[in-house]
py3Dmol code that shows the C-alpha trace and the ligand (Angstrom):
import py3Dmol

protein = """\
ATOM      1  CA  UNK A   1    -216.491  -0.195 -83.246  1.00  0.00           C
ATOM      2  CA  UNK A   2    -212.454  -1.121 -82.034  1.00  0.00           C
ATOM      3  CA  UNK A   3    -212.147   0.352 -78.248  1.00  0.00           C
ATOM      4  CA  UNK A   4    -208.952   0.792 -76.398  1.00  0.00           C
ATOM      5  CA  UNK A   5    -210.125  -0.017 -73.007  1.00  0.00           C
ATOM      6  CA  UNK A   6    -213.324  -2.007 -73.604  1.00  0.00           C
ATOM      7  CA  UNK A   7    -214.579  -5.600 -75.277  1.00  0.00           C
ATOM      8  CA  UNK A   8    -218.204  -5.216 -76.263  1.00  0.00           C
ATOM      9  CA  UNK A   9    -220.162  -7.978 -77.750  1.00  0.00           C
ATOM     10  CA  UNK A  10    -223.661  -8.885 -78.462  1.00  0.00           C
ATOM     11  CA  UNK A  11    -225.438 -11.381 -78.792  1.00  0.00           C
ATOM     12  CA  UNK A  12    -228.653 -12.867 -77.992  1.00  0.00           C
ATOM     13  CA  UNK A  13    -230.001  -9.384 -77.143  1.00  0.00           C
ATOM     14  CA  UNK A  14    -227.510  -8.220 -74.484  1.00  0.00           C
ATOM     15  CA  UNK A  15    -224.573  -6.447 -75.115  1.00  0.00           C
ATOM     16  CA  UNK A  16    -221.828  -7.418 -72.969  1.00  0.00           C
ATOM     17  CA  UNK A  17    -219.555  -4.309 -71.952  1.00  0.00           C
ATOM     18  CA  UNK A  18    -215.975  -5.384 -70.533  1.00  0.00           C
ATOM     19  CA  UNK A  19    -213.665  -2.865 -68.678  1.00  0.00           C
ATOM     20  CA  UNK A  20    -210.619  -3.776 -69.728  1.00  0.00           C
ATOM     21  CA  UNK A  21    -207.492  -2.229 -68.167  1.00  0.00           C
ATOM     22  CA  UNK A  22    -205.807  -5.304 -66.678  1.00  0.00           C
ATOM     23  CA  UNK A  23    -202.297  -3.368 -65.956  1.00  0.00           C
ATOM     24  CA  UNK A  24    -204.211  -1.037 -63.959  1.00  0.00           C
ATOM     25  CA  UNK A  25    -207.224  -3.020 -62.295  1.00  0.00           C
ATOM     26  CA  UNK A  26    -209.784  -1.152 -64.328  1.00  0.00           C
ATOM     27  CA  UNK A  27    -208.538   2.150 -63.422  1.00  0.00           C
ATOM     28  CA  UNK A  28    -211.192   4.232 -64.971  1.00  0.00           C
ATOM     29  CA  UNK A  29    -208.991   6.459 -66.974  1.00  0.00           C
ATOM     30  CA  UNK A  30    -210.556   9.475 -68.958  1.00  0.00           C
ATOM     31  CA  UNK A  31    -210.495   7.605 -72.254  1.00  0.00           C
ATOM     32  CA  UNK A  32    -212.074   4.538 -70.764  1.00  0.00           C
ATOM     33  CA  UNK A  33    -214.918   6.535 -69.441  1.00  0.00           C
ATOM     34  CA  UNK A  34    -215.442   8.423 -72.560  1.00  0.00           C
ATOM     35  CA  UNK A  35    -215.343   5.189 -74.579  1.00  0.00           C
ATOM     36  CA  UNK A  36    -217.907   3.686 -71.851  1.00  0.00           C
ATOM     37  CA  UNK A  37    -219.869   6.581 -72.608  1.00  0.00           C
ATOM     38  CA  UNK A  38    -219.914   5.737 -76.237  1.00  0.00           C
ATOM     39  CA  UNK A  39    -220.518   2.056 -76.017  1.00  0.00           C
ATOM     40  CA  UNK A  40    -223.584   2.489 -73.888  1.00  0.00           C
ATOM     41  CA  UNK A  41    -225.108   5.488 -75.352  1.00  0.00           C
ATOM     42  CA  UNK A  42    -224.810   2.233 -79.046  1.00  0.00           C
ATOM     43  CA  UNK A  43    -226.016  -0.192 -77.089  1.00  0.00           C
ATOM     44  CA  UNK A  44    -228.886   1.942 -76.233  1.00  0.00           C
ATOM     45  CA  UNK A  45    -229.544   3.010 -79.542  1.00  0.00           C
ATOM     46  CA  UNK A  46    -228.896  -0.719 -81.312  1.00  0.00           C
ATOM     47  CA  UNK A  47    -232.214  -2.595 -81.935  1.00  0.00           C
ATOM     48  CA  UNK A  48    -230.800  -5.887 -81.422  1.00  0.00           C
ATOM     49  CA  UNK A  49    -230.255  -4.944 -77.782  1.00  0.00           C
ATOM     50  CA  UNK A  50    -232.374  -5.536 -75.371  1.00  0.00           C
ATOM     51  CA  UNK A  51    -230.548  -5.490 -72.077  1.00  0.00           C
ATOM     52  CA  UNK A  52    -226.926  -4.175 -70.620  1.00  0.00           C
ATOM     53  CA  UNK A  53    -224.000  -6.625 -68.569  1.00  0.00           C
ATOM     54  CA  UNK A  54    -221.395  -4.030 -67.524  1.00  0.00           C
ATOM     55  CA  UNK A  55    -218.435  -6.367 -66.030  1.00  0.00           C
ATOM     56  CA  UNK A  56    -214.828  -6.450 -65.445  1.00  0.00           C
ATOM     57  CA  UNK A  57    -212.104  -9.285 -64.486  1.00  0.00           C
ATOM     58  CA  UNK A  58    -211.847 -11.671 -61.633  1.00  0.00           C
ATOM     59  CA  UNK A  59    -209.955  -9.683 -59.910  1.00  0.00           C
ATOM     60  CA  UNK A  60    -211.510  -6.133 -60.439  1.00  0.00           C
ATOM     61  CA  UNK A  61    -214.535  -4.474 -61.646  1.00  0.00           C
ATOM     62  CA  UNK A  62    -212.764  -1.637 -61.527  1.00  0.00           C
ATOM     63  CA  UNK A  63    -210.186  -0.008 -58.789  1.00  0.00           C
ATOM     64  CA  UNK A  64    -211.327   3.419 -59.233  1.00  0.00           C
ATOM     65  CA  UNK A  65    -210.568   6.474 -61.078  1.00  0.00           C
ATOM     66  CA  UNK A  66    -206.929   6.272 -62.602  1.00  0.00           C
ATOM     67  CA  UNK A  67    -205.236   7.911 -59.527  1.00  0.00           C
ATOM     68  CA  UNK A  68    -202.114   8.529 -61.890  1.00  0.00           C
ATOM     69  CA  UNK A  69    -204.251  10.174 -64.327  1.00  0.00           C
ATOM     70  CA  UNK A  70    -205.683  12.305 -61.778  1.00  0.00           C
ATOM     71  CA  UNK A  71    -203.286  13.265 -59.237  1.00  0.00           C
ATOM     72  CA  UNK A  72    -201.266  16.452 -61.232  1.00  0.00           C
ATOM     73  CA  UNK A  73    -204.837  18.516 -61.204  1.00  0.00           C
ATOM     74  CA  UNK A  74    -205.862  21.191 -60.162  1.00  0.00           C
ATOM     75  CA  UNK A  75    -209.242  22.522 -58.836  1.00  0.00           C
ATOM     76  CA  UNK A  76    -209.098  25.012 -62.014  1.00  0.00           C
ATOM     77  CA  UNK A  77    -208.350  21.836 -64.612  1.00  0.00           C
ATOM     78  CA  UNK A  78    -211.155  19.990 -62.267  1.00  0.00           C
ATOM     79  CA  UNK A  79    -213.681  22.554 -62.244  1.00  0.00           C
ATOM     80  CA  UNK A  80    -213.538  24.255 -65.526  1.00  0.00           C
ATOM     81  CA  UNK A  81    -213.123  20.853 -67.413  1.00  0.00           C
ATOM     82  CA  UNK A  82    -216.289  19.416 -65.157  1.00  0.00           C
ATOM     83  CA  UNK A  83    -213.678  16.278 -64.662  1.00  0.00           C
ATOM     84  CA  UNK A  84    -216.137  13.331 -65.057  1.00  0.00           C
ATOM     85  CA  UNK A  85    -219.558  15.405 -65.421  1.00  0.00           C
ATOM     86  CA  UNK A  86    -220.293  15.053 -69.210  1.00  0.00           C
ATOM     87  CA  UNK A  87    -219.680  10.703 -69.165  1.00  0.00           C
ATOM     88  CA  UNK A  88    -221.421  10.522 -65.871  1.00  0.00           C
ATOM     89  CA  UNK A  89    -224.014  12.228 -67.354  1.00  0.00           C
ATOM     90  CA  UNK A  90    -223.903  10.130 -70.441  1.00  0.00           C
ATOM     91  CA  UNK A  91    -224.108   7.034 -68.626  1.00  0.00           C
ATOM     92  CA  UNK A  92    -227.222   8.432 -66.615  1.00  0.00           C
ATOM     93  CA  UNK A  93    -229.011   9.070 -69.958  1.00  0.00           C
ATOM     94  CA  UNK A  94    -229.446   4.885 -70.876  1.00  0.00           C
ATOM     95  CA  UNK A  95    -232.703   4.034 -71.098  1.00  0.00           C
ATOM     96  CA  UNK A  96    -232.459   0.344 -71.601  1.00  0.00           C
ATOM     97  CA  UNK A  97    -231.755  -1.580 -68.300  1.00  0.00           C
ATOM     98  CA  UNK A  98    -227.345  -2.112 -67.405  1.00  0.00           C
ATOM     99  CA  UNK A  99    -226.681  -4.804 -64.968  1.00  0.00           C
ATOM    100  CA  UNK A 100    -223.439  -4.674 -63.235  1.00  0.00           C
ATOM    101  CA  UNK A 101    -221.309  -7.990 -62.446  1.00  0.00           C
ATOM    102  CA  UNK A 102    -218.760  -7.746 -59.863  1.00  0.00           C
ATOM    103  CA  UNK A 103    -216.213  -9.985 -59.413  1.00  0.00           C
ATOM    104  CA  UNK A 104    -213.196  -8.620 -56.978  1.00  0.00           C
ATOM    105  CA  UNK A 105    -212.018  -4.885 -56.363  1.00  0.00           C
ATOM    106  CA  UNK A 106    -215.126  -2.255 -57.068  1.00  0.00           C
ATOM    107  CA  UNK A 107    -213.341   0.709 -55.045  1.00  0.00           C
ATOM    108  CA  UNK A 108    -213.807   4.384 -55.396  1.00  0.00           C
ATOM    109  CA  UNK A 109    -215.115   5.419 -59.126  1.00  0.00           C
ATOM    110  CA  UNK A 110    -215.900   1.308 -59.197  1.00  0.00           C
ATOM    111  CA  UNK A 111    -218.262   1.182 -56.949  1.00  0.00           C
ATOM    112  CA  UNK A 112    -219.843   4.239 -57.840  1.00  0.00           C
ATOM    113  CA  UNK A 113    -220.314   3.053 -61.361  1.00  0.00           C
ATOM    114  CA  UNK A 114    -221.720  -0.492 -60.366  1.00  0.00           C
ATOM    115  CA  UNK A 115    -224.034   1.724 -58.303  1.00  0.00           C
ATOM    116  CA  UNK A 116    -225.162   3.704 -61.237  1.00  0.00           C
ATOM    117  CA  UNK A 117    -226.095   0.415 -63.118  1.00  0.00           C
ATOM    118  CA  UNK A 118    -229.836  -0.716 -62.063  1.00  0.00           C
ATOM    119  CA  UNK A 119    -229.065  -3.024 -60.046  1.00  0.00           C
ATOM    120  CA  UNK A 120    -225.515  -5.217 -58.904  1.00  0.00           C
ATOM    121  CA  UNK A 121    -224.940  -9.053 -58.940  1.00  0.00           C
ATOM    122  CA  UNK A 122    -221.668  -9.959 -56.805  1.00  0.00           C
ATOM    123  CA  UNK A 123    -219.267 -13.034 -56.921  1.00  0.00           C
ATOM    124  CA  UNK A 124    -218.223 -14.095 -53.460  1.00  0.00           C
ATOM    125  CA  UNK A 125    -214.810 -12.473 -54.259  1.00  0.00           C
ATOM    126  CA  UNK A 126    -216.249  -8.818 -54.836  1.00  0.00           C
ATOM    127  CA  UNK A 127    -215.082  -5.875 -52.236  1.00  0.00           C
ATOM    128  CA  UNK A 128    -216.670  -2.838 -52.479  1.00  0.00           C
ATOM    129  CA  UNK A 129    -215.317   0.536 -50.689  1.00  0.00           C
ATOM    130  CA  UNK A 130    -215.285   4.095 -51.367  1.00  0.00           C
ATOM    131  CA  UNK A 131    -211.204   4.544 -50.117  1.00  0.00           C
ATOM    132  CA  UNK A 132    -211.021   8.107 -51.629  1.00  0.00           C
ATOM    133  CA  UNK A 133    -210.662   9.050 -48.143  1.00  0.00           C
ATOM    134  CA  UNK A 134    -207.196   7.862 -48.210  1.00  0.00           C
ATOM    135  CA  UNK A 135    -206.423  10.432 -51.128  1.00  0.00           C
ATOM    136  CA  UNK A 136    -207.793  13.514 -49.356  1.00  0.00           C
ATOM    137  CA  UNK A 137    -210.647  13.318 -51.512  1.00  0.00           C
ATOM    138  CA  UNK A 138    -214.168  12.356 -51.730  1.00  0.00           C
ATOM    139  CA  UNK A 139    -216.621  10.356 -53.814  1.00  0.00           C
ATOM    140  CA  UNK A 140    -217.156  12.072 -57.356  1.00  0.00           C
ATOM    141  CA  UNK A 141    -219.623  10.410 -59.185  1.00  0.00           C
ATOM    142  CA  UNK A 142    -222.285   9.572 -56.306  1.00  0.00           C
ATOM    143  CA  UNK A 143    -220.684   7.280 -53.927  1.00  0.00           C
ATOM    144  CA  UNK A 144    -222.090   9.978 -50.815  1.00  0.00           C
ATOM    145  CA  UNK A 145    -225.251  10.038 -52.478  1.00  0.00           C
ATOM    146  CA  UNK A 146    -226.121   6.352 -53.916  1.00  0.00           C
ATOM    147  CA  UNK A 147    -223.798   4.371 -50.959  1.00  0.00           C
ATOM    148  CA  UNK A 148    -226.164   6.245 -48.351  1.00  0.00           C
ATOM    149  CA  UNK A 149    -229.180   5.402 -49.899  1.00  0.00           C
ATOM    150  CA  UNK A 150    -228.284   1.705 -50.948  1.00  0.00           C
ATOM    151  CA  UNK A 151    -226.897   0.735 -47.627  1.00  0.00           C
ATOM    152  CA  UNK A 152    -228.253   3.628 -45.261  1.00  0.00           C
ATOM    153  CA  UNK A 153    -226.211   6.764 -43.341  1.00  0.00           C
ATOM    154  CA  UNK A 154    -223.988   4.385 -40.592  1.00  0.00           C
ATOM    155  CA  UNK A 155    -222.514   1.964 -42.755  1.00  0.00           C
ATOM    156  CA  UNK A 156    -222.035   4.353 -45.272  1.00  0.00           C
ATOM    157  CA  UNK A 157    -219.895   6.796 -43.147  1.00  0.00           C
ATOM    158  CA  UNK A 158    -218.384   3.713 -41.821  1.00  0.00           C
ATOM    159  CA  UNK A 159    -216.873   3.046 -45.560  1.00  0.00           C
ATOM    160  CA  UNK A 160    -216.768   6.922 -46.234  1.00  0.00           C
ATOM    161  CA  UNK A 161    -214.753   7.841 -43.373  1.00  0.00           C
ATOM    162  CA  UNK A 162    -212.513   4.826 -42.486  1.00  0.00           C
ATOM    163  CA  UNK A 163    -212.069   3.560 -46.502  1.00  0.00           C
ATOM    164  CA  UNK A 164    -212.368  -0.476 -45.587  1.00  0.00           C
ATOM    165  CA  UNK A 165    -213.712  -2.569 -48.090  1.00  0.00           C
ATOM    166  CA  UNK A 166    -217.299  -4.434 -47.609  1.00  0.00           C
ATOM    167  CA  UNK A 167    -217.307  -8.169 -48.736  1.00  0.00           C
ATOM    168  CA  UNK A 168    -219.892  -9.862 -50.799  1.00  0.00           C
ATOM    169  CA  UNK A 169    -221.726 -11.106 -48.176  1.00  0.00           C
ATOM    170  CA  UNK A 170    -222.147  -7.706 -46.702  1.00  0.00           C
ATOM    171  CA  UNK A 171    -222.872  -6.043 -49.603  1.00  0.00           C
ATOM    172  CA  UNK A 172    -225.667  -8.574 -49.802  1.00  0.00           C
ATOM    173  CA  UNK A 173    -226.906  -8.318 -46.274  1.00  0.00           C
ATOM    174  CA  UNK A 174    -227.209  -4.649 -46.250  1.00  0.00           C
ATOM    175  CA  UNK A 175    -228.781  -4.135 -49.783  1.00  0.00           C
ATOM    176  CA  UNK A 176    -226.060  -3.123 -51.828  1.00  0.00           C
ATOM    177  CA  UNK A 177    -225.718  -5.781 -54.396  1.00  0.00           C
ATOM    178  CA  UNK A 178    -229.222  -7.930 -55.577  1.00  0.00           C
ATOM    179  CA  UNK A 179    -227.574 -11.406 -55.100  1.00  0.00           C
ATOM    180  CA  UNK A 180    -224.234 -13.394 -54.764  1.00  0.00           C
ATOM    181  CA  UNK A 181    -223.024 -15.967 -56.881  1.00  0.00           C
ATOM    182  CA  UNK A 182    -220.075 -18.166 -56.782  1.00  0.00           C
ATOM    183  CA  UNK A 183    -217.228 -16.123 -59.246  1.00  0.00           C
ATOM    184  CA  UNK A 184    -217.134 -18.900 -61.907  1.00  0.00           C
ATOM    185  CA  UNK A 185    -220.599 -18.393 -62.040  1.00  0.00           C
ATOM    186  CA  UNK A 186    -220.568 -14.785 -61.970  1.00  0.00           C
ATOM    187  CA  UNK A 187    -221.227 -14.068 -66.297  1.00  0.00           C
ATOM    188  CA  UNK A 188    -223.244 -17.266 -66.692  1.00  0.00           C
ATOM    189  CA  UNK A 189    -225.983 -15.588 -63.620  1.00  0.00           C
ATOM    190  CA  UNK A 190    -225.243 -12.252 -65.662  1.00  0.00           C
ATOM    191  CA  UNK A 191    -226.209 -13.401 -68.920  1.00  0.00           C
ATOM    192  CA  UNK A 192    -229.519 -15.469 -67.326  1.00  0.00           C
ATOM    193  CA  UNK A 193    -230.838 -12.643 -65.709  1.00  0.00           C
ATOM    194  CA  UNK A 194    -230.491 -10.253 -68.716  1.00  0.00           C
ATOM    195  CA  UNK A 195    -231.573 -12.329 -70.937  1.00  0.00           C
ATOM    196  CA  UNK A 196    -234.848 -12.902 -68.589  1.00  0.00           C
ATOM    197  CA  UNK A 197    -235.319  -8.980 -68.995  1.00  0.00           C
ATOM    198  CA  UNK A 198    -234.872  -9.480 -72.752  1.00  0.00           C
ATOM    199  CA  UNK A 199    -237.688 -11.506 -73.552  1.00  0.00           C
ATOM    200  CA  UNK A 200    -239.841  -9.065 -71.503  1.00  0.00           C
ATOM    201  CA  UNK A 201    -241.764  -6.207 -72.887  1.00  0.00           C
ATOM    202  CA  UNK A 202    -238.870  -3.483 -73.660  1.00  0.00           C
ATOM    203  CA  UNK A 203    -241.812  -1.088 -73.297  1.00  0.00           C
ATOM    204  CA  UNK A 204    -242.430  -2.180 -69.973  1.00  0.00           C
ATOM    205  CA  UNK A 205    -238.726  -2.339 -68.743  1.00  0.00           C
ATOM    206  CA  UNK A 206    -237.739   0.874 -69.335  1.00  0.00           C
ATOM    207  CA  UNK A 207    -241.610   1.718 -68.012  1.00  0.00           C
ATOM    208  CA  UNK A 208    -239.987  -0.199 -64.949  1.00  0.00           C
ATOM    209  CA  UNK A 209    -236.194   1.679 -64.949  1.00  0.00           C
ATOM    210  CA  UNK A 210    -238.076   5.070 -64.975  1.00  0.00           C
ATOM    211  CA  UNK A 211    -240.060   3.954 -62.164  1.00  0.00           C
ATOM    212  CA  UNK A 212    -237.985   2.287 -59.691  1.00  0.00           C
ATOM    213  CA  UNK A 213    -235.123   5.743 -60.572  1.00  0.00           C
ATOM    214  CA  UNK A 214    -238.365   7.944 -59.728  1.00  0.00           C
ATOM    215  CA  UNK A 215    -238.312   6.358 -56.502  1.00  0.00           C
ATOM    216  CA  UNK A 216    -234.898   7.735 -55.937  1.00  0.00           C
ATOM    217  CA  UNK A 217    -235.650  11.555 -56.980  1.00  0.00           C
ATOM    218  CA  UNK A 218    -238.665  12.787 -55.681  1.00  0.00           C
ATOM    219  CA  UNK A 219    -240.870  12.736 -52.602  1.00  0.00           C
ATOM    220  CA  UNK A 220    -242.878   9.475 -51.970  1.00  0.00           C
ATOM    221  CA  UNK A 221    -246.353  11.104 -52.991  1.00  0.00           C
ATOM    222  CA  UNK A 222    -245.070  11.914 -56.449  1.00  0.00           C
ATOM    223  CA  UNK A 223    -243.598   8.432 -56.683  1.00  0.00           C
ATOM    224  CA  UNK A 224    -246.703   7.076 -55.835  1.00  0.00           C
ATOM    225  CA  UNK A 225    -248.617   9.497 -58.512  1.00  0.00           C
ATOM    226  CA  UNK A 226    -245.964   8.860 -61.168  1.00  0.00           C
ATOM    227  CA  UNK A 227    -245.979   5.340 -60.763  1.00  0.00           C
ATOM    228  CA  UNK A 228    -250.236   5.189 -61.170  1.00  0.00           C
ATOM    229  CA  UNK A 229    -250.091   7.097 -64.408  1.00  0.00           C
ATOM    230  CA  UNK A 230    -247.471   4.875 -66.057  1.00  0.00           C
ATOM    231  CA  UNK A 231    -249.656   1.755 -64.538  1.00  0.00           C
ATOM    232  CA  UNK A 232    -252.858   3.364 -66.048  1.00  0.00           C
ATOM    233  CA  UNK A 233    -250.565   4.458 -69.400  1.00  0.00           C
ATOM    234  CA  UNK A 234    -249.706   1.110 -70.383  1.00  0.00           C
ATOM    235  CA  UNK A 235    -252.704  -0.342 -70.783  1.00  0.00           C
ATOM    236  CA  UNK A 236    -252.789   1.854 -74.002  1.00  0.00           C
ATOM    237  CA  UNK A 237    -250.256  -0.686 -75.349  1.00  0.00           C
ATOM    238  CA  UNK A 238    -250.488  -4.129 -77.130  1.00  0.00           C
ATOM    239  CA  UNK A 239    -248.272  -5.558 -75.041  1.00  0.00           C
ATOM    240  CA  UNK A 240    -250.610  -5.208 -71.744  1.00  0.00           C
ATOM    241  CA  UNK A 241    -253.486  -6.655 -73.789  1.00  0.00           C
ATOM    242  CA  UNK A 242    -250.759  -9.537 -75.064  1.00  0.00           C
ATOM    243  CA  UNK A 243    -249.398 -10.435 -71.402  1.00  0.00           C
ATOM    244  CA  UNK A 244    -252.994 -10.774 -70.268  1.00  0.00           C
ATOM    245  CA  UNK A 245    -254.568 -12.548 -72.836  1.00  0.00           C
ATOM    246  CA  UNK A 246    -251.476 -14.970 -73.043  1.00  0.00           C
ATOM    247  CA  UNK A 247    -252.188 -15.445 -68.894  1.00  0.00           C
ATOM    248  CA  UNK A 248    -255.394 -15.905 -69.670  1.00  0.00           C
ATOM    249  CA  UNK A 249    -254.839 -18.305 -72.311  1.00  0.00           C
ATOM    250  CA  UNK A 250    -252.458 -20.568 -70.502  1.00  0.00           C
ATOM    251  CA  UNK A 251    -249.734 -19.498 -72.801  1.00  0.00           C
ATOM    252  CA  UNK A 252    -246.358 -17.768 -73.295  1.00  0.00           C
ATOM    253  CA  UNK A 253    -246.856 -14.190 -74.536  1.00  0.00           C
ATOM    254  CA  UNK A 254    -245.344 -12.751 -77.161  1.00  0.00           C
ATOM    255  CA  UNK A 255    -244.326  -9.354 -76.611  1.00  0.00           C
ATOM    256  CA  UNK A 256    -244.030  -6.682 -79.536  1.00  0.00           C
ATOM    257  CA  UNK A 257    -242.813  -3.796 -77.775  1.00  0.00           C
ATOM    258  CA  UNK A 258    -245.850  -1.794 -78.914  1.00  0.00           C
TER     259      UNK A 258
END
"""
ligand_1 = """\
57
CO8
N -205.537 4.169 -60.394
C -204.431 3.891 -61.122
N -203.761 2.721 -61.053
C -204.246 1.790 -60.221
C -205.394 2.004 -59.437
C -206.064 3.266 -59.553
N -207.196 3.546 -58.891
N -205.619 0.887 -58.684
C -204.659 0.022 -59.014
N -203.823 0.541 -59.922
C -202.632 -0.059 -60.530
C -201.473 -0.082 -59.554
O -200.814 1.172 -59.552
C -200.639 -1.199 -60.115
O -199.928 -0.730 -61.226
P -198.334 -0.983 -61.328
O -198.219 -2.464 -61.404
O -197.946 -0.288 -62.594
O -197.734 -0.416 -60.096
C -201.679 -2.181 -60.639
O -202.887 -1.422 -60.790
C -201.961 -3.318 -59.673
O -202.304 -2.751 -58.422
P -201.610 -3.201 -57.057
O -200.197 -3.637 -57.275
O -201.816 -2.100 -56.055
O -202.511 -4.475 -56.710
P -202.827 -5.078 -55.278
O -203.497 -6.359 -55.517
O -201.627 -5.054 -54.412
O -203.892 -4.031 -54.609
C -205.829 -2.622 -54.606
C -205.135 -3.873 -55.158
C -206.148 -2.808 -53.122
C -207.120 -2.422 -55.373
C -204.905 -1.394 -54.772
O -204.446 -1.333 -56.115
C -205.534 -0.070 -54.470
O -205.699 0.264 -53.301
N -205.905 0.710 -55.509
C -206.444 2.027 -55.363
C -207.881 1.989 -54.881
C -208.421 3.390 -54.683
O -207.920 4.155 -53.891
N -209.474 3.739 -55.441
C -210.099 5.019 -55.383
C -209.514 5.912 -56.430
S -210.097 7.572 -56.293
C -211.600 7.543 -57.012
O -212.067 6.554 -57.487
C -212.313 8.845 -57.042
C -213.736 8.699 -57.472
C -214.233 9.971 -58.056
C -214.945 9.863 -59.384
C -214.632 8.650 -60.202
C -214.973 8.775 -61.618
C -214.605 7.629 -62.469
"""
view = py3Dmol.view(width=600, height=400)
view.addModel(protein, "pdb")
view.setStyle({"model": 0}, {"cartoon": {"style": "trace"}})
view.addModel(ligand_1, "xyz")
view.setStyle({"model": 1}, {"stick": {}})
view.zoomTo()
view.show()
């Protein structure tokens, strides 16, 4: 499928989703977001994927929600429309794992969506910051929520309330972003760790996604329970006997996703 405001390829197992706005750093305009929405919700449902790379440019992942697009609302057009609800929620339903690779601006809406993605691998150029602040607004799609857990309550008021930007090397430090790579590097590392996840059990990674997100939504106790019964559940599979033998076996196992 031809998008406006994306590339998508795949290959190898991982479908490679590009934002791509240039003239407006990524802006995440409505159509871009409903077109993300699409292209996600195919990769999920495409056999030959196995694995997500949501990226942008070198100079932004994405700048935000299109402030121009935006700024003539009201709260009626806001509220009654559910501005951003339904793709949000779109996004949230992917079952297959989406890593996000940030190379410059991720600011507002940006950083919120490389948040949503399971987990974040930076260039050294990336700058993260939720600046809505500056627009007499506030996060919209979880940047409150996800910043405070990811980085805890401090330096996430910190961002909240004064809008600067945290570098790579902060975002690493305080847990925000999994690793930092050099930026010409930045796709290459991408690619390497999804295709890692790719050869993997796809049983067992979305096992995984559903377990680590549990973490995130309910008290520790359930998290605990919920992550004992899918431990216990997959030994029902051919894929646990497979891994264990192949250990056993000295060899590389061969994973059928059953
Ligand atoms: N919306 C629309 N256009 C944008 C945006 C944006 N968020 N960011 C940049 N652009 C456009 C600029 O208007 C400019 O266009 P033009 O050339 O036509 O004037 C072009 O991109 C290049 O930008 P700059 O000239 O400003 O580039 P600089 O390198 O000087 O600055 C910055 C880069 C620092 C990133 C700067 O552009 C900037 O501050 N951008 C706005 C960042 C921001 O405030 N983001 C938060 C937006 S609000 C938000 O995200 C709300 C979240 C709620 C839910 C989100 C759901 C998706």
């Amino acid at each position: 499928m031809a998008y406006e405001t994306l590339i998508v390829e795949v290959a190898d197992h991982v479908a490679l989703i590009r934002l791509n706005r240039p003239e407006a750093l990524n802006a995440l305009n409505s159509r871009l977001l409903s077109e993300l929405a699409t292209a996600l919700k195919a990769a999920d449902s495409n056999d030959r994927v196995r694995c997500i790379v949501l990226t942008g440019s070198e100079k932004a992942f994405a700048a935000g929600a299109d402030i121009k697009e935006m700024s003539g609302k009201s709260f009626v057009d806001a509220f009654t429309g559910d501005l951003f609800g339904p793709d949000v929620e779109a996004m949230l339903r992917v079952r297959k794992p989406i890593i996000a690779a940030v190379s410059g601006y991720a600011l507002g809406g940006g950083c919120e969506l490389a948040m949503m993605c399971d987990f974040i691998i930076a260039s050294d150029t990336a700058r993260f910051g939720q600046p809505e602040i500056n627009l007499g607004v506030v996060a919209g799609i979880g940047g409150t929520q996800r910043l405070t857990r990811f980085v805890g309550k401090s330096k996430s008021m910190d961002m909240h309330l004064t809008g600067r930007f945290m570098d790579a090397a902060e975002a690493e430090r305080s847990g925000l972003v999994s690793r930092v790579v050099p930026a010409k590097k930045l796709l290459e590392e991408a690619m390497a760790a999804a295709q890692k996840i790719a050869e993997k059990s796809a049983l067992t990674v979305m096992a995984v996604k559903e377990a680590v997100n549990r973490s995130y939504e309910t008290p520790l106790r359930e998290g605990l329970l919920f992550e004992r019964r899918l431990f216990h559940a997959l030994f029902a599979t051919e894929d646990q006997k497979e891994g264990m033998s192949a250990f056993l076996e000295k060899r590389e196992a061969q994973f059928r996703d059953r």
